[in-house]
C-alpha positions as CSV (number, residue, x, y, z in Angstrom):
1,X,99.9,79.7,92.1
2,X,98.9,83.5,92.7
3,X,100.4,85.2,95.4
4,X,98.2,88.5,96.6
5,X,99.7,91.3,99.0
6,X,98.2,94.4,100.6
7,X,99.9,97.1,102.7
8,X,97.5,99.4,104.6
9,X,98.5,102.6,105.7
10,X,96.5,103.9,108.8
11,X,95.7,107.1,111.2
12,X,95.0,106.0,114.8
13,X,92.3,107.6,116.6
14,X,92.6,108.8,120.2
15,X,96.0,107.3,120.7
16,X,98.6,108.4,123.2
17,X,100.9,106.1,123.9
18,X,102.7,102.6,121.9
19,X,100.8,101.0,124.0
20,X,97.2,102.2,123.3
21,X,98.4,101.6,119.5
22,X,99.1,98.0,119.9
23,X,95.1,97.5,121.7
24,X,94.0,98.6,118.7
25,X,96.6,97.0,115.9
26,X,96.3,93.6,117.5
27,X,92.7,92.7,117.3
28,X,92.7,94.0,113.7
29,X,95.4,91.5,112.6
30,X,94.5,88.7,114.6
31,X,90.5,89.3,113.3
32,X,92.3,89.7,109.7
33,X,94.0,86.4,110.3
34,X,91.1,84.4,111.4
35,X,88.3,85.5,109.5
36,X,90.4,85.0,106.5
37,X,93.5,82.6,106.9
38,X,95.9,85.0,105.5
39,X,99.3,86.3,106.9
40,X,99.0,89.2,108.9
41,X,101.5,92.0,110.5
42,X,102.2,95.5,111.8
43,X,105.1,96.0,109.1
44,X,106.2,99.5,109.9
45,X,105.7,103.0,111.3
46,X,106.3,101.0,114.7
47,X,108.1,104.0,116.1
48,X,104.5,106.2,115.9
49,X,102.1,106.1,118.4
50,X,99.1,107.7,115.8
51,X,100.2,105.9,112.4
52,X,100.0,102.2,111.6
53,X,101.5,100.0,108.8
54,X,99.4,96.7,108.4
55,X,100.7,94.0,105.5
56,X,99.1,90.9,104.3
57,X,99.8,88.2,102.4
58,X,98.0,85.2,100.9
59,X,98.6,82.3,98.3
60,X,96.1,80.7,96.1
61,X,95.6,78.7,92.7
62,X,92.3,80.9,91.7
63,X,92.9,84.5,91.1
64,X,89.1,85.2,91.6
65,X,89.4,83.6,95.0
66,X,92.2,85.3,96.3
67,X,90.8,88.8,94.6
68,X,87.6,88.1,96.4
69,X,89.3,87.5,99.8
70,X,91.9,90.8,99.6
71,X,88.6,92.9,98.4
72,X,87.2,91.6,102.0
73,X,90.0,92.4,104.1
74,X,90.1,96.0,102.7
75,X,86.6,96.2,103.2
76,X,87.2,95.1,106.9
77,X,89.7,97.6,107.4
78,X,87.8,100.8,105.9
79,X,84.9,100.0,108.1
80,X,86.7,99.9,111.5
81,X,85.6,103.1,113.3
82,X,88.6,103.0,115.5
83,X,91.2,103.7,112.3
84,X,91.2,106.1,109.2
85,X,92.2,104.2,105.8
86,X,94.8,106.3,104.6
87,X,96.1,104.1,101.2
88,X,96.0,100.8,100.5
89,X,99.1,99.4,97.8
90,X,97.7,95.9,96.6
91,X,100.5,93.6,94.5
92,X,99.3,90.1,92.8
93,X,101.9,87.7,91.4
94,X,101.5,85.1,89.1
95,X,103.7,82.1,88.3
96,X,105.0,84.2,84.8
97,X,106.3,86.9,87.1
């Protein structure tokens, strides 16, 4: 089993408020979770109204699969127009570690 993680660190566009920030989180983690199957989250900067922290995790036996599937989800979040891709921190794990 192979266990893949990435973090995503993100500038906001125009938003003013918690509120505004969470209409534009949301759809991205629940579009990350059903295009792909994988675990989905804000996972910090919760108190900042213009930053976002989005973490993902998902388990497979293939390492090319799961690869393949993490290079999609950053490719989904670098072409939303709505967010600026800031860094992206990705982790596999393998049985040996």
């Amino acid at each position: 089993m192979y266990v893949g993680t990435l973090s995503f660190d993100l500038l906001l566009g125009d938003v003013r408020s918690l509120k505004e920030k969470r209409s534009v989180v949301r759809p991205i983690v629940a579009e990350l979770q059903r295009k792909y199957a994988v675990s989905a989250a804000e996972t910090g900067n919760q108190e900042l109204h213009r930053r976002a922290e989005i973490g993902l995790a998902m388990v497979s036996g293939d390492t090319g699969h799961l690869t393949d599937v993490l290079d999609r989800c950053e490719r989904l979040i670098a072409a939303r127009p709505e967010v600026e891709l800031l860094s992206v921190r990705r982790r596999l794990h393998g049985d040996e570690d």
